[in-house]
Backbone as CSV, one residue per row, in Angstrom:
resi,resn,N_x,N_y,N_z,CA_x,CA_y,CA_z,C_x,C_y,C_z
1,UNK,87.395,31.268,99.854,88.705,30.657,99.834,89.231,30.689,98.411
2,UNK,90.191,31.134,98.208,90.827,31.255,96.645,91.806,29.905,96.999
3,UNK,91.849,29.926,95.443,92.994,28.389,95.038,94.597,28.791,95.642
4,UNK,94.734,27.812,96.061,96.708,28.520,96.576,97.250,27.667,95.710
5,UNK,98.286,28.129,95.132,99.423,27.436,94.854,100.414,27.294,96.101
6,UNK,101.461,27.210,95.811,102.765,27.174,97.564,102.867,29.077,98.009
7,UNK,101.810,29.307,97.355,102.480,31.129,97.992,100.982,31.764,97.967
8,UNK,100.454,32.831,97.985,99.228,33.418,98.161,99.333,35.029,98.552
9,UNK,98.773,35.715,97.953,98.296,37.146,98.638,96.556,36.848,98.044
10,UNK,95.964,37.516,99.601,94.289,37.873,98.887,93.823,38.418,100.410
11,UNK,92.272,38.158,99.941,91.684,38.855,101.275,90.365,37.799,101.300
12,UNK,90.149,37.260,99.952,88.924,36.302,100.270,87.422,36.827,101.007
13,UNK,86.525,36.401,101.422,85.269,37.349,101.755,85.527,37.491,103.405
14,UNK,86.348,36.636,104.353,86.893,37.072,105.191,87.492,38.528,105.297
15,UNK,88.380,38.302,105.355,89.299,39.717,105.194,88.485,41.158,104.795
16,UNK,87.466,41.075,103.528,86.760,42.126,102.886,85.845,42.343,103.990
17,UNK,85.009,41.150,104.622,84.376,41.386,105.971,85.081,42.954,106.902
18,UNK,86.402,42.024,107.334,87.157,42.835,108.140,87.162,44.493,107.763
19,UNK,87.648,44.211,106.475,87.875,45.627,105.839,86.899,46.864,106.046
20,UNK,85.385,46.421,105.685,84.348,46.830,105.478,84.498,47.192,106.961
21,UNK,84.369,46.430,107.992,84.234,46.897,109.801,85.544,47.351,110.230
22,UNK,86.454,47.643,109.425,87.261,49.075,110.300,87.712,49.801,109.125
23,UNK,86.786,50.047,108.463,87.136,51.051,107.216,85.978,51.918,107.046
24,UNK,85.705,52.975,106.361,84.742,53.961,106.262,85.025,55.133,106.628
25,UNK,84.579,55.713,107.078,84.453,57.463,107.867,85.234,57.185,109.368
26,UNK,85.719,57.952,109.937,86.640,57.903,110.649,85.429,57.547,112.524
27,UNK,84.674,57.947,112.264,83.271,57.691,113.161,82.982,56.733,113.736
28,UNK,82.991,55.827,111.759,82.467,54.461,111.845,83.670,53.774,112.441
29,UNK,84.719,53.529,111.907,85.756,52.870,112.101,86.524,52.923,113.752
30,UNK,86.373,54.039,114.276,86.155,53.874,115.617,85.497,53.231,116.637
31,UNK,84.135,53.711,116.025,82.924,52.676,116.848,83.701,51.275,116.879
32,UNK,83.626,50.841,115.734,84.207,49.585,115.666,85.348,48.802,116.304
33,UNK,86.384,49.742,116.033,87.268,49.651,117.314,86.737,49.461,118.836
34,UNK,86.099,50.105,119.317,85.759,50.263,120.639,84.697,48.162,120.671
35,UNK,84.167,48.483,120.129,83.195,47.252,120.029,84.186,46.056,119.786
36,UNK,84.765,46.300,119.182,85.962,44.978,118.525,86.693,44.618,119.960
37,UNK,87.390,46.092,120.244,88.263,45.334,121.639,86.990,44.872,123.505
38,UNK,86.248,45.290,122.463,85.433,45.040,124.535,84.776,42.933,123.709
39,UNK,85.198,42.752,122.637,84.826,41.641,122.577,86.188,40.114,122.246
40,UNK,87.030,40.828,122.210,88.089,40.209,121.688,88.703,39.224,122.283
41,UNK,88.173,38.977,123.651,88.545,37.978,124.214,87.496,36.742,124.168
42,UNK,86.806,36.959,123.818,85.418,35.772,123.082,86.525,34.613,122.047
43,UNK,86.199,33.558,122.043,86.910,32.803,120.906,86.610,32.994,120.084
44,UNK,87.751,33.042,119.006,87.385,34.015,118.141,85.963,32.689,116.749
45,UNK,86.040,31.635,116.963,84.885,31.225,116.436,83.278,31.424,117.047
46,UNK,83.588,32.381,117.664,82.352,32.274,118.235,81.880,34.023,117.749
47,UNK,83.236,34.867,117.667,83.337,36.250,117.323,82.419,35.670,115.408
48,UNK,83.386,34.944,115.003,82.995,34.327,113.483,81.328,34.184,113.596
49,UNK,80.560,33.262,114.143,79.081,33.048,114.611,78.904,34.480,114.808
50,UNK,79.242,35.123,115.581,78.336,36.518,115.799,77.930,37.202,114.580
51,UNK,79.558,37.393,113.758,79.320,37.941,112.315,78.247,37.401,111.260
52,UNK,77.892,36.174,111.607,76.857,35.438,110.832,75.671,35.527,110.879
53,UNK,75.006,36.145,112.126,74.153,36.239,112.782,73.081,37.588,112.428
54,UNK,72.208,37.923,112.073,71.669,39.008,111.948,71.210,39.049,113.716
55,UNK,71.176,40.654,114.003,70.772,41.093,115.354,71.581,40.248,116.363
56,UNK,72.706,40.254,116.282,74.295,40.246,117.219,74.695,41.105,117.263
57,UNK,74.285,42.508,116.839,74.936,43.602,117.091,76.537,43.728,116.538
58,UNK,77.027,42.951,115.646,78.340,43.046,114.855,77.495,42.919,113.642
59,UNK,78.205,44.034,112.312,77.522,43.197,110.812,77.927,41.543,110.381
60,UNK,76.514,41.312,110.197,76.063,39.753,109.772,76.752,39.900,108.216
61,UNK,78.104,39.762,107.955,78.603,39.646,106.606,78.848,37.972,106.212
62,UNK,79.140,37.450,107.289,79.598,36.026,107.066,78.592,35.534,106.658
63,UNK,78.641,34.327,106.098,77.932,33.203,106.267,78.387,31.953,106.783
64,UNK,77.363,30.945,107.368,77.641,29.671,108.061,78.784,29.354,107.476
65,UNK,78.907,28.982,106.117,79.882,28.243,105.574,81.896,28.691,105.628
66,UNK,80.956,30.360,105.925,82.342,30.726,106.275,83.061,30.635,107.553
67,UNK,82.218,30.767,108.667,82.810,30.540,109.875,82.805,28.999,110.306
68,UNK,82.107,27.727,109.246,82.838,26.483,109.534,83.666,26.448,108.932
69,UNK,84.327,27.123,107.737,85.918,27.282,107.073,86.445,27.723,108.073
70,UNK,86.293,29.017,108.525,87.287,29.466,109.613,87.494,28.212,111.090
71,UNK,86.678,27.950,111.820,86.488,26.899,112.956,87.441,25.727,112.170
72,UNK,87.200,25.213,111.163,87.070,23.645,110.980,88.995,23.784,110.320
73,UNK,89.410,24.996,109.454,90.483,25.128,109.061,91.272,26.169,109.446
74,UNK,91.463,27.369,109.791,91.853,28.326,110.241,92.044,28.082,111.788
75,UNK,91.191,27.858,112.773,91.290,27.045,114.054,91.476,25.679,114.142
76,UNK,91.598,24.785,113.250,91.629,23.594,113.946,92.251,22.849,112.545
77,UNK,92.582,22.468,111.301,93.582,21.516,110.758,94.698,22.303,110.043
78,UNK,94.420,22.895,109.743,95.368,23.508,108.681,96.678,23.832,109.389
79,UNK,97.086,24.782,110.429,98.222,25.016,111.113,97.903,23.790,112.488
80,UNK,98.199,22.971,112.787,98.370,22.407,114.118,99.526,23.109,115.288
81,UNK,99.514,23.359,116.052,100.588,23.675,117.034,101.217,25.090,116.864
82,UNK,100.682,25.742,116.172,101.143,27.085,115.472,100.375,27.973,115.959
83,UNK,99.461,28.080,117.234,98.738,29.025,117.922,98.184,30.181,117.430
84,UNK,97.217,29.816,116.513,96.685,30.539,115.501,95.584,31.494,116.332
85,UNK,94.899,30.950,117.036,93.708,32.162,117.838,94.425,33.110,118.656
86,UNK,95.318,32.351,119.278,96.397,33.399,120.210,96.968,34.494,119.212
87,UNK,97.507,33.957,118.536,98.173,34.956,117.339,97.520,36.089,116.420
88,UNK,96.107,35.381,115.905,95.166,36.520,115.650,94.543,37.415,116.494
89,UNK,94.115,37.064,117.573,94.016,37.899,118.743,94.919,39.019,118.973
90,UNK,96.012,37.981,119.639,96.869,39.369,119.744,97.322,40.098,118.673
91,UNK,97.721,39.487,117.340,97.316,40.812,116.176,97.011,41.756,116.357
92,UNK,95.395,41.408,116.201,94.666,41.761,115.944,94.007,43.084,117.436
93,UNK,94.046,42.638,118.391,94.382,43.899,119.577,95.600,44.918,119.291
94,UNK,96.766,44.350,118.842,97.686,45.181,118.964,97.224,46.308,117.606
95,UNK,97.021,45.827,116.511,96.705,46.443,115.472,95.281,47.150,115.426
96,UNK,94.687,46.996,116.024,93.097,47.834,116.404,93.453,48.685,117.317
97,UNK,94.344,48.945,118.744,95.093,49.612,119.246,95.934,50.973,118.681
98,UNK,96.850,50.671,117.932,97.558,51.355,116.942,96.613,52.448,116.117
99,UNK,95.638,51.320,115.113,94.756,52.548,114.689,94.010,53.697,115.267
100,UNK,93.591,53.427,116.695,92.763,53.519,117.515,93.485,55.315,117.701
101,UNK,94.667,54.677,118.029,95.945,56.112,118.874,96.278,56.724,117.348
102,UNK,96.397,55.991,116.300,96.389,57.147,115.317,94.884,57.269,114.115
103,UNK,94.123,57.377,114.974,92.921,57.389,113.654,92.882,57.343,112.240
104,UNK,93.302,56.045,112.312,93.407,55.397,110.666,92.834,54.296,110.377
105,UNK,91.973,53.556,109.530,90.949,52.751,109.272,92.431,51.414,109.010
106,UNK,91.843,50.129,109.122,92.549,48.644,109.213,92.382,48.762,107.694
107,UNK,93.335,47.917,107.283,93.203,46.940,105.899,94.021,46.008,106.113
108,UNK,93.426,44.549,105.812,94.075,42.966,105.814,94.089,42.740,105.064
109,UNK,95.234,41.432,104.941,95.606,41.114,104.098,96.310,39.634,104.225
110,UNK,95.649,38.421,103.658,96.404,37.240,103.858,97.297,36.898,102.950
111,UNK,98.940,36.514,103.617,99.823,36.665,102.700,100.483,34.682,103.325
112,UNK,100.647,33.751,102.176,100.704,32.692,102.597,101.597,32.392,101.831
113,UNK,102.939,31.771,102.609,104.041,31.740,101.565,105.024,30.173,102.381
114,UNK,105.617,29.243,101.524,106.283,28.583,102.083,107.253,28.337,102.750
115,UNK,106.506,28.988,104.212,107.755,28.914,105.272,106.775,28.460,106.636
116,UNK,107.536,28.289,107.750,106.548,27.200,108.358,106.582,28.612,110.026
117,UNK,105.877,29.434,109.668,105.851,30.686,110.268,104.074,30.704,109.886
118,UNK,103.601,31.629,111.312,102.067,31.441,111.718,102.469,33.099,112.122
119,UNK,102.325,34.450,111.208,101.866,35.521,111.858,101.337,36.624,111.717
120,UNK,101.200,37.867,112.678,100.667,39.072,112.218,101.523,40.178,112.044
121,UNK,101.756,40.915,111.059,102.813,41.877,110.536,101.339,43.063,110.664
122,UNK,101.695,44.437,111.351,101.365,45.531,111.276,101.943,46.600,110.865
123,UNK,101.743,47.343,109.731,102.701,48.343,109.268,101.614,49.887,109.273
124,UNK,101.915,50.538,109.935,101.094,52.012,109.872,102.104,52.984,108.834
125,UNK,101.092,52.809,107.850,101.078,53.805,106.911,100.937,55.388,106.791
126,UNK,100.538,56.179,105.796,100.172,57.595,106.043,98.199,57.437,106.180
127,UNK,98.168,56.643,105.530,96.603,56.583,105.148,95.814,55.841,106.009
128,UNK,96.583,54.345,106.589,95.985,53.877,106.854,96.852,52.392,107.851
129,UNK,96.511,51.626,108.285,97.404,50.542,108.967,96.751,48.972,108.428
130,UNK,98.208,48.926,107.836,98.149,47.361,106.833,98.256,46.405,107.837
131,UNK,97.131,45.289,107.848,97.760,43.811,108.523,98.037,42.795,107.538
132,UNK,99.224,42.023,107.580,99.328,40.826,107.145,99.510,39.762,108.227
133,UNK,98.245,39.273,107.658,98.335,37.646,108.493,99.174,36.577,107.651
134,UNK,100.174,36.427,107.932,101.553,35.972,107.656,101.032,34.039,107.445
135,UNK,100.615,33.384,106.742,101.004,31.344,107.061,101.339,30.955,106.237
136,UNK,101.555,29.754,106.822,102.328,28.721,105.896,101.300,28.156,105.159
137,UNK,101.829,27.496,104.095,100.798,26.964,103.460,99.900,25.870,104.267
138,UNK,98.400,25.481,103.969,97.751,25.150,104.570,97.948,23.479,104.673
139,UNK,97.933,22.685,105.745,98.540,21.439,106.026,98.105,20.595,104.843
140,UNK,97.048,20.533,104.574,97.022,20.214,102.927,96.389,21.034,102.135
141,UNK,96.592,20.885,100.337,96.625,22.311,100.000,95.244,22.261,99.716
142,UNK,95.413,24.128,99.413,93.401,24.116,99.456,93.292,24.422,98.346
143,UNK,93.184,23.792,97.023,93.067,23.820,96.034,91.749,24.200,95.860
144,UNK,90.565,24.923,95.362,89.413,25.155,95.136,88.987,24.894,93.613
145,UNK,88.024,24.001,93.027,87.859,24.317,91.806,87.314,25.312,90.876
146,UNK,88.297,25.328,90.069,88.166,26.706,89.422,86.813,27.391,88.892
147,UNK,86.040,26.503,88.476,85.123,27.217,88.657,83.639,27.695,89.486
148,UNK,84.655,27.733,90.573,84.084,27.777,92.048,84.469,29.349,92.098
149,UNK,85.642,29.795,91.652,86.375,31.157,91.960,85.720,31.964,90.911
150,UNK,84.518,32.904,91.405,83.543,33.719,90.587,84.008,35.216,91.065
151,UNK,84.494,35.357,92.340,84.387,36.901,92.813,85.788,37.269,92.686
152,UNK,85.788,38.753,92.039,87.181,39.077,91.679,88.080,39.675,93.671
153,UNK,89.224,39.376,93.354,89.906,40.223,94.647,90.406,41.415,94.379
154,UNK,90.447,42.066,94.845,90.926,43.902,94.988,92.377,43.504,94.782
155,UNK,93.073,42.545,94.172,94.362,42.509,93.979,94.918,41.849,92.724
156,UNK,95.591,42.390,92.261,96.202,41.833,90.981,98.009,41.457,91.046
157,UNK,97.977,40.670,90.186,99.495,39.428,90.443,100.352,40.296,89.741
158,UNK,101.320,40.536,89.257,102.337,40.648,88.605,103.630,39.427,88.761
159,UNK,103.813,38.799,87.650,104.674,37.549,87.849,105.061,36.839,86.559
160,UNK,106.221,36.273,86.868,106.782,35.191,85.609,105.351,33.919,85.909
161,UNK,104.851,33.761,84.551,104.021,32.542,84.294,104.468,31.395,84.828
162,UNK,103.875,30.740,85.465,103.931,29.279,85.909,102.969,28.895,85.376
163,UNK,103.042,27.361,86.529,102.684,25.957,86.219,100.861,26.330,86.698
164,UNK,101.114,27.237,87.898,99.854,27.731,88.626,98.796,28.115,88.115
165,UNK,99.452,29.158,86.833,98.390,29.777,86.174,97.647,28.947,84.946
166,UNK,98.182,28.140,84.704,97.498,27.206,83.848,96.880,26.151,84.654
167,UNK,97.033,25.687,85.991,96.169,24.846,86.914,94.738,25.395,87.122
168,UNK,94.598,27.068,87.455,93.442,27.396,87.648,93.000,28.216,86.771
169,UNK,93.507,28.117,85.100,92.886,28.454,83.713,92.793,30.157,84.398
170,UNK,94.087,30.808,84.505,93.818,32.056,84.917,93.752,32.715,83.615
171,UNK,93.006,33.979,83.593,92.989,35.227,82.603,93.915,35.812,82.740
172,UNK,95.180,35.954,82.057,96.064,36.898,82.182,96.828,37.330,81.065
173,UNK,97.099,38.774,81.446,97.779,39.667,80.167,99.246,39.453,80.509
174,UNK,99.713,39.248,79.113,101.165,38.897,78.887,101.696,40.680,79.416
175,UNK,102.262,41.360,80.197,103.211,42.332,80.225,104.432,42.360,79.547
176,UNK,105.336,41.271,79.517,106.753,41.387,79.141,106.371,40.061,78.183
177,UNK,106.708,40.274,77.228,106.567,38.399,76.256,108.259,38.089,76.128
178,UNK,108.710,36.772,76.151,109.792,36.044,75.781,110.210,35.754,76.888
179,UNK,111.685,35.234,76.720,112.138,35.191,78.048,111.986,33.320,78.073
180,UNK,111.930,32.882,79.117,111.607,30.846,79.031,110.269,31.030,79.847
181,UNK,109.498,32.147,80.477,108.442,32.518,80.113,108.062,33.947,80.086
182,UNK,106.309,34.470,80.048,106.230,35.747,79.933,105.965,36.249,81.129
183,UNK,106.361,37.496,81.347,105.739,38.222,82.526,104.512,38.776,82.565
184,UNK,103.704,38.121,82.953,102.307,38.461,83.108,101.488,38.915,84.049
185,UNK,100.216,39.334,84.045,99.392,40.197,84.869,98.025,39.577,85.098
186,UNK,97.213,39.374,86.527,96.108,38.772,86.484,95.264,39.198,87.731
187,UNK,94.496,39.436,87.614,93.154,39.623,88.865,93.258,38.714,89.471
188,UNK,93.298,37.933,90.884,93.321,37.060,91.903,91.906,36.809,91.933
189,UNK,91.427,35.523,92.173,89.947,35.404,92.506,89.590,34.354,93.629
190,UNK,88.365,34.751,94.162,88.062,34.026,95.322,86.623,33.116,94.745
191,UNK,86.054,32.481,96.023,84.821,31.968,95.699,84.175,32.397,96.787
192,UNK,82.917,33.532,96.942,82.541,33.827,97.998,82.136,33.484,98.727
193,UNK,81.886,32.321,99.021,81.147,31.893,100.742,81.824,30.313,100.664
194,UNK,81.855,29.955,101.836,81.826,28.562,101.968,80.779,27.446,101.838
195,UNK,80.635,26.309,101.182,79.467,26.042,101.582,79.663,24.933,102.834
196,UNK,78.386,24.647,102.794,77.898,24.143,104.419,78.877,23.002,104.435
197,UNK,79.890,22.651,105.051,80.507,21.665,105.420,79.667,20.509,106.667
């Protein structure tokens, strides 16, 4: 879980999960497909448990702590009434589908911005088919302490300096200096696992 301010792009060890199981050689990423949709109607915390699991026959990338983050916040406080399993589901079929008919590997992407919208955006690319799982910020915020956030994300900020980046003592290169602030540049970071709630 990385620190949010009111807005967010990342992928967190969730998402990289994902990535890793429909990304690779065009072989692998199929298999996966095929396996993904003959299970997709399972809840999806229980899909989460499988991933945790060595010898479930899905890769064991998760850990416990992550699929009681997912169960305890992702399914159950953070969005209330915003039909979040329905919504990733069907995503997530429609977008495993898509790749499926054009043999192109998934990449996710959680994009969390302040608007009170719960969804999945699929865009097929030349290379490959982008998901954004679209939310609102989380019913209260998930601030993580900073130095909890050890693992870098495959994504970097470009942005006018805020209040944000000095909340979670970010590393960042000034790009543009002056201005009433600078435009700066920074690696996004996560904290990789959850622990045991």
């Amino acid at each position: 879980m990385p620190s949010m301010p009111g807005y967010f792009v990342g992928k967190g060890y969730q998402f990289l999960m994902l990535d890793e199981q429909f990304g690779g050689d065009e072989a692998n990423f199929m298999r996966a497909y095929d396996a993904a949709l003959s299970r997709i109607d399972q809840p999806l915390s229980e899909l989460a448990e499988d991933h945790a699991k060595s010898g479930s026959g899905v890769s064991d990338e998760l850990k416990q702590g992550d699929v009681k983050h997912f169960e305890r916040h992702w399914l159950g406080d953070w969005w209330p009434g915003k039909r979040v399993e329905e919504v990733l589901r069907a995503g997530y079929r429609e977008a495993i589908t898509q790749a499926q008919k054009a043999k192109k590997p998934i990449e996710s992407l959680w994009v969390c911005a302040n608007e009170n919208k719960f969804q999945v955006y699929i865009c097929e690319g030349e290379r490959q088919i982008t998901v954004l799982v679209f939310t609102p910020p989380p019913k209260e915020r998930a601030h993580e302490p900073v130095d909890t956030l050890t693992e870098d994300e495959p994504i970097v900020v470009v942005k006018e300096h805020d209040k944000d980046d000095d909340d979670v003592k970010a590393k960042f290169d000034v790009l543009v200096p002056g201005g009433k602030e600078p435009i700066i540049a920074h690696r996004l970071k996560y904290r990789p696992d959850q622990p045991d709630e």
